[in-house]
C-alpha positions as a Python dict, from the first residue, in 0.01 Angstrom:
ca = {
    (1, 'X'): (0, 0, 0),
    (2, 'X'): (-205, -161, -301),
    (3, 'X'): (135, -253, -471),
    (4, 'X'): (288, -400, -196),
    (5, 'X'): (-66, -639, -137),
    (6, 'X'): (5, -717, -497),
    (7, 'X'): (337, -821, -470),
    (8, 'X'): (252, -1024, -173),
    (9, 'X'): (-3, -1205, -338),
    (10, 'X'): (221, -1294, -667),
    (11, 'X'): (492, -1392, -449),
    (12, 'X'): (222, -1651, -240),
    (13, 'X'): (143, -1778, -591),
    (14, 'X'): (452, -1763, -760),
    (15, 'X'): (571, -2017, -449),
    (16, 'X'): (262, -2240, -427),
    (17, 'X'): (347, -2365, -766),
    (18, 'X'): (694, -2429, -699),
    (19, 'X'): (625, -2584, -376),
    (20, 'X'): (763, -2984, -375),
    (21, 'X'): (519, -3231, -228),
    (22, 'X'): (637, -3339, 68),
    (23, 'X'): (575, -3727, 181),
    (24, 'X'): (460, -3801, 480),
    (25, 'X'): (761, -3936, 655),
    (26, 'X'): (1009, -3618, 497),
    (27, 'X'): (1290, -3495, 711),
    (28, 'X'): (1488, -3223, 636),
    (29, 'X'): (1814, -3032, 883),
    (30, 'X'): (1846, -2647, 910),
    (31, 'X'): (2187, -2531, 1018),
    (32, 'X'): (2137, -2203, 1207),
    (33, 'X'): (2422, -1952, 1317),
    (34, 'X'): (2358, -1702, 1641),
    (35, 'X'): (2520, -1439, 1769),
    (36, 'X'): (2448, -1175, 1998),
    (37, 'X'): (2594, -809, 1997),
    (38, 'X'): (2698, -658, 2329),
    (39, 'X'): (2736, -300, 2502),
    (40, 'X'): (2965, -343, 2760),
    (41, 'X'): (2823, -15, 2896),
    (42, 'X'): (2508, -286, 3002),
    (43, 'X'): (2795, -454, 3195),
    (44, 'X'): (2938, -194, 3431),
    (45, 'X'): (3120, -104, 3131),
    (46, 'X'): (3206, 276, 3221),
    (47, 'X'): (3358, 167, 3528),
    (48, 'X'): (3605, -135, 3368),
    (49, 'X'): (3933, -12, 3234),
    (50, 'X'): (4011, -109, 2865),
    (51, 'X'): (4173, -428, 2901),
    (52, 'X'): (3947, -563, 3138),
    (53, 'X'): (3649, -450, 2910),
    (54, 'X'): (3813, -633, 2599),
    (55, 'X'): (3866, -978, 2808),
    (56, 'X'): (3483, -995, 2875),
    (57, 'X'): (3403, -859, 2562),
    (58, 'X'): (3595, -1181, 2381),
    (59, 'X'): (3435, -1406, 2671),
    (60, 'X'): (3074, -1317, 2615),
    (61, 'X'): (3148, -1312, 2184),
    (62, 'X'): (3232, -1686, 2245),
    (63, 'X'): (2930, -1762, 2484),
    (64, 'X'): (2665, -1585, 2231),
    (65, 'X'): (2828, -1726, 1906),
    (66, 'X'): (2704, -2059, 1839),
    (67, 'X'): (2587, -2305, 1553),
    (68, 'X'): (2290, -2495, 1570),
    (69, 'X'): (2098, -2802, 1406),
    (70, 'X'): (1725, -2839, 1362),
    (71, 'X'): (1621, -3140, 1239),
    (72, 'X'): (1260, -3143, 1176),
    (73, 'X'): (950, -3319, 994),
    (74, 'X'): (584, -3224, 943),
    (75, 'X'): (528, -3179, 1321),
    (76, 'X'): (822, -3264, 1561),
    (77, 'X'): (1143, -3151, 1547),
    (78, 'X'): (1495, -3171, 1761),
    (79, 'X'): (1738, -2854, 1770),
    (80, 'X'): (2102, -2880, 1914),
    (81, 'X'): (2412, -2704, 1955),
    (82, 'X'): (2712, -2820, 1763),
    (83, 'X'): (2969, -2892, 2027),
    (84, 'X'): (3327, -2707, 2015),
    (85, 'X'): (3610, -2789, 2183),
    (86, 'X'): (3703, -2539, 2406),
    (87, 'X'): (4033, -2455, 2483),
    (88, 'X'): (4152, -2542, 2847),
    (89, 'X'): (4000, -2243, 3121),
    (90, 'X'): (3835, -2056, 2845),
    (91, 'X'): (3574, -1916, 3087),
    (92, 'X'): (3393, -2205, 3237),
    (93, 'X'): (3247, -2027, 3523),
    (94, 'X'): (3169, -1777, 3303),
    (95, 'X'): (2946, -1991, 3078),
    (96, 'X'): (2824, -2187, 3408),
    (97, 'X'): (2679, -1853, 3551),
    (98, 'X'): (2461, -1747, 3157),
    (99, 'X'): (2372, -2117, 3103),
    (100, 'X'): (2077, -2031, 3266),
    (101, 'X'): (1960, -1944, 2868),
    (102, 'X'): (2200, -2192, 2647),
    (103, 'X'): (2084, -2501, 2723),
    (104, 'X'): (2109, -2929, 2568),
    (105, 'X'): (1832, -3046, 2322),
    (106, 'X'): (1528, -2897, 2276),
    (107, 'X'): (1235, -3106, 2134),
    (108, 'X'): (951, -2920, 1992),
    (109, 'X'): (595, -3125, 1916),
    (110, 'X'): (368, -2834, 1670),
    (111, 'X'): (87, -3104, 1650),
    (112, 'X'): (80, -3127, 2063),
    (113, 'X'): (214, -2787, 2126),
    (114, 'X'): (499, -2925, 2382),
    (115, 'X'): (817, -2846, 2416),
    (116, 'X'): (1088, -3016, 2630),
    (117, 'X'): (1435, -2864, 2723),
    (118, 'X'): (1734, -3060, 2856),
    (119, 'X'): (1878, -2798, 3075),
    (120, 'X'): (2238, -2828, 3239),
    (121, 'X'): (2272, -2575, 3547),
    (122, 'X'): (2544, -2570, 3807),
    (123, 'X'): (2574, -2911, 3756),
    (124, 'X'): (2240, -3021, 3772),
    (125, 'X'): (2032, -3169, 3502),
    (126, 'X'): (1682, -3042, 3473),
    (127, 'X'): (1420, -3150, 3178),
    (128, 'X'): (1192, -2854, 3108),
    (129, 'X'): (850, -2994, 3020),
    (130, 'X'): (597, -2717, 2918),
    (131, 'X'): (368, -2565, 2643),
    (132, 'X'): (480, -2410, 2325),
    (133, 'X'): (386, -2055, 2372),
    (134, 'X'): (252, -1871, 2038),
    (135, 'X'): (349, -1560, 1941),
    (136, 'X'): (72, -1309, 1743),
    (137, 'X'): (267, -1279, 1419),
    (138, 'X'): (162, -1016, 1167),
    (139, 'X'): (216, -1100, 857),
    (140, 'X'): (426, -828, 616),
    (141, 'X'): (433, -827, 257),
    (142, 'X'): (833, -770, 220),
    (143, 'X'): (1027, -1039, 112),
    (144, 'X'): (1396, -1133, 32),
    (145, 'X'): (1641, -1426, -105),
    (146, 'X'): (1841, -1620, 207),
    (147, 'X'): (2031, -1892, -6),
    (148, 'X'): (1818, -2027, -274),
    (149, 'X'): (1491, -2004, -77),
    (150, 'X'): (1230, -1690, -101),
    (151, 'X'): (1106, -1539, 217),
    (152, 'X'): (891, -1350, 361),
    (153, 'X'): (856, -1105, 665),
    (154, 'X'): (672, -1153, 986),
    (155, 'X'): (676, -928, 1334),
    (156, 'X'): (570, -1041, 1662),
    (157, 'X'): (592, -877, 2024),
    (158, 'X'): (819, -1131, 2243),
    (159, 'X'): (777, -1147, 2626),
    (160, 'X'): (1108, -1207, 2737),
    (161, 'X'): (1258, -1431, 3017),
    (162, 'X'): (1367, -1213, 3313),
    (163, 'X'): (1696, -1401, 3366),
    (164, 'X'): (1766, -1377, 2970),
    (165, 'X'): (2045, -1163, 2982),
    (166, 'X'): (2104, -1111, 2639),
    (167, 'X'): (1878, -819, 2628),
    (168, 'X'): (2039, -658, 2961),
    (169, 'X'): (2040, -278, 2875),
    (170, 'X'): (2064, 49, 3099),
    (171, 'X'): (1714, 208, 3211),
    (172, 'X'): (1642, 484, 2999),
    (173, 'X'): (1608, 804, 3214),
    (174, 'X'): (1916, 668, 3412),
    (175, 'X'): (2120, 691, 3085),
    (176, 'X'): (2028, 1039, 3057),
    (177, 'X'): (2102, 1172, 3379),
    (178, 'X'): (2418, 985, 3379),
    (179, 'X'): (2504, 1178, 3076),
    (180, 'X'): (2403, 1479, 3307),
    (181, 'X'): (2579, 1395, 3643),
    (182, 'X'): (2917, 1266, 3657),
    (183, 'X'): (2922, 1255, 4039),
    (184, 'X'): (3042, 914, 4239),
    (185, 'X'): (2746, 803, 4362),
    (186, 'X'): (2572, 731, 4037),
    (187, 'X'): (2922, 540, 3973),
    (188, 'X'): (2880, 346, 4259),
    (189, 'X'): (2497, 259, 4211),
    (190, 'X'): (2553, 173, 3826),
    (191, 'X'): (2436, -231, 3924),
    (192, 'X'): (2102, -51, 3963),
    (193, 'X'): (2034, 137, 3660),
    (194, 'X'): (2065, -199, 3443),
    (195, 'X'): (1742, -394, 3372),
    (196, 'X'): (1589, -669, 3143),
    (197, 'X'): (1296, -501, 2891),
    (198, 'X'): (936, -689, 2976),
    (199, 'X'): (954, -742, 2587),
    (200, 'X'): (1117, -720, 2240),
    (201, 'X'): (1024, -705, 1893),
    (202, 'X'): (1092, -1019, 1649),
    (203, 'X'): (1129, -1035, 1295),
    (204, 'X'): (1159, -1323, 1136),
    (205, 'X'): (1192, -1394, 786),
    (206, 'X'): (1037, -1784, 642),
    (207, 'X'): (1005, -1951, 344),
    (208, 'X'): (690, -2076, 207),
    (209, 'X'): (868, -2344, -7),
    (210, 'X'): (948, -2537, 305),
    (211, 'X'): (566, -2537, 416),
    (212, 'X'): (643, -2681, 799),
    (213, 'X'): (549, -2493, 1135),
    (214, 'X'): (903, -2485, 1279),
    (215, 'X'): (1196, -2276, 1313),
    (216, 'X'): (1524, -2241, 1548),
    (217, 'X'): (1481, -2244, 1919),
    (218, 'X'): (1177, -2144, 2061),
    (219, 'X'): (1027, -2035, 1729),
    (220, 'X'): (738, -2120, 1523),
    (221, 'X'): (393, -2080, 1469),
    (222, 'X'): (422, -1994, 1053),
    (223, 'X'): (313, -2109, 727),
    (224, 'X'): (700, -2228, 609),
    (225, 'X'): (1032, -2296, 787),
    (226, 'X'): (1190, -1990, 977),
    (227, 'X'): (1512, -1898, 870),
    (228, 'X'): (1589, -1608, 965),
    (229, 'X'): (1520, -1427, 1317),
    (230, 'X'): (1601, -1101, 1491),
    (231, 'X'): (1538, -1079, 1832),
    (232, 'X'): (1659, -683, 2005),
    (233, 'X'): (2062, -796, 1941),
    (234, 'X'): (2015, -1129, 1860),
    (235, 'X'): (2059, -1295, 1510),
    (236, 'X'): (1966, -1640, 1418),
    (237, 'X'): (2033, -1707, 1033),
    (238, 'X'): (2011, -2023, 853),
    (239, 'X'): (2352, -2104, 640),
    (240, 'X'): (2256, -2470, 479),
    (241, 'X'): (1945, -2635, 446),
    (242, 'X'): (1904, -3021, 347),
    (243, 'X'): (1595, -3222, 274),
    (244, 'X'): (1558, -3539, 293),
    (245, 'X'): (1956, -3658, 398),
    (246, 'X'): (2009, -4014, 332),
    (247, 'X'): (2079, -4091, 668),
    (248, 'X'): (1765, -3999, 884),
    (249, 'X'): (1783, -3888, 1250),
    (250, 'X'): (1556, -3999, 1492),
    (251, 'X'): (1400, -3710, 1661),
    (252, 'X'): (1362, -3806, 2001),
    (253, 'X'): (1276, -3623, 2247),
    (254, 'X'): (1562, -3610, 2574),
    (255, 'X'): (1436, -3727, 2868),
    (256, 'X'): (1672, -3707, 3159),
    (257, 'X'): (1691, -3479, 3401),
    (258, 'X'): (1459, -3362, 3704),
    (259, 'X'): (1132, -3246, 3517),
    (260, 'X'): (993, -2897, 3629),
    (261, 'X'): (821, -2621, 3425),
    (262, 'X'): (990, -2312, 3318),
    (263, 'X'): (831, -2111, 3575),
    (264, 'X'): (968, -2362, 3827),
    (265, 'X'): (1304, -2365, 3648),
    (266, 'X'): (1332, -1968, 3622),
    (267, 'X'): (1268, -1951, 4005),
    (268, 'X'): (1558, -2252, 4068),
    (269, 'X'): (1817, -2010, 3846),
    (270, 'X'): (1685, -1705, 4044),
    (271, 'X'): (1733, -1823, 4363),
    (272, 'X'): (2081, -1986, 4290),
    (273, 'X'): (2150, -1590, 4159),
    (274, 'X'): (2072, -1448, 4464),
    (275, 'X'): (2269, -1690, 4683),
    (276, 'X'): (2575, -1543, 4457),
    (277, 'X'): (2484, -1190, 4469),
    (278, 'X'): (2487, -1268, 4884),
    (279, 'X'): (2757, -1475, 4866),
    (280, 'X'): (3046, -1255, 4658),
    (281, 'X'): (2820, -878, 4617),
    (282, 'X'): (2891, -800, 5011),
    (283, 'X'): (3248, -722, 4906),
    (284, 'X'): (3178, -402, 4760),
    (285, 'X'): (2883, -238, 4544),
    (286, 'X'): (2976, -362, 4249),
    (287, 'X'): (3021, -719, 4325),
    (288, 'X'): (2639, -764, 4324),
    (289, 'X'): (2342, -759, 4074),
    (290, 'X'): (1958, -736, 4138),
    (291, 'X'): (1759, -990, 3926),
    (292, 'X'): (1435, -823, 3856),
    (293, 'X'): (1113, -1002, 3753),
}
């Protein structure tokens, strides 16, 4: 334990004198990749033959794998998805359905502590106007090299976002006693074992020598740039850094769309789910899932 404070504290000063001053009007862009693993199991899995199992599986690999942009100063910064040409019906009302959690610009203010989220849903534009919430980071004393940059480790207990379905996993006990019982009626009621945790663990690894209180989506809240997180399946990794491009971006906040909070926006998504799950789940078991908050 006494080496690893050490090491900590050499690595703090080792990076405080390599630190560049930064002027006041710096800007720098963070390109982050994200992907999300997936147990089809969490989807009904067991009861999809193979091919239908691969064609979601290659759906849901396209919706969770995405580049992003974070272009940031001292205390604002602007993070957007790179846009990709899709080929022609590659799952539109597929990504319609999750875009309840992939959503336009998202405009983060540390020295306020707002954040505002364009938000596409159904066809609808909403503008997401609430408070950054702060996660209780503990600090660790590992660290490690991503690119050219020196980080260090920090853990944090996440609430998560009941309609988040990245995190979708089967309950526990229910996994066991379907291991037990085989029978049809645990086959038919499989919707119902499936649940969203309350909360996750988050590691994220930053990097002292870019001293700014940001990071990729929802994110911040440490002493240098975030470049690394991993969030239950999710992985959001930095690939190129610049500082100071020659052409500047404004960082502007969006502004269009109907403004609610998120509560107010998580209850819109929730009850356009359940209007679904009554609209297509009456034609058999299966058809329908439960959102639990």
């Amino acid at each position: 334990m006494r080496s690893n404070s050490i090491k900590l504290i050499v690595s703090c000063f080792v990076l405080a004198l390599s630190m560049p001053s930064f002027a006041q009007d710096f800007q720098g862009q963070a390109y982050y990749f994200s992907k999300t693993s997936v147990d089809m199991d969490n989807f009904g899995g067991r009861e999809m033959n193979a091919d239908m199992k691969k064609r979601i599986a290659e759906r849901m690999k396209t919706m969770f794998e995405k580049t992003f942009v974070l272009t940031f100063n001292k205390e604002e910064s602007i993070y957007k998805e790179e846009q990709v040409l899709e080929a022609p019906g590659q799952g539109r009302g597929f990504r319609m359905m999750m875009g309840s959690f992939t959503g336009g610009a998202q405009y983060k203010n540390v020295k306020t502590k707002k954040i505002l989220q364009a938000q596409e849903f159904f066809g609808k534009q909403f503008l997401i106007n609430d408070q950054l919430k702060s996660l209780e980071w503990k600090l660790g004393s590992e660290t490690k090299k991503i690119g050219e940059y020196l980080c260090m480790k920090a853990t944090a207990i996440k609430q998560v976002d009941p309609l988040d379905f990245r995190s979708l996993r089967r309950r526990p006990n229910e996994r066991e006693n379907k291991e037990k019982t085989q029978d049809s009626t645990a086959t038919k009621d499989s919707v119902e074992e499936i649940e969203i945790p309350k909360e996750i663990e988050v590691t994220a690894w930053y990097t002292l020598q870019i001293p700014i209180n940001q990071g990729p989506g929802e994110y911040w809240g440490l002493p240098g740039l975030i470049l690394e997180i991993n969030a239950d399946r999710t992985t959001i990794l930095c690939s190129k850094i610049i500082m100071n491009p020659s052409e500047k971006e404004v960082i502007k906040a969006p502004s269009k769309g109907k403004e609610v909070s998120q509560k107010e926006y998580g209850e819109i998504v929730k009850k356009k789910m359940e209007e679904m799950r009554e609209m297509y789940g009456g034609r058999g078991r299966r058809g329908g899932m439960r959102i639990r908050g």
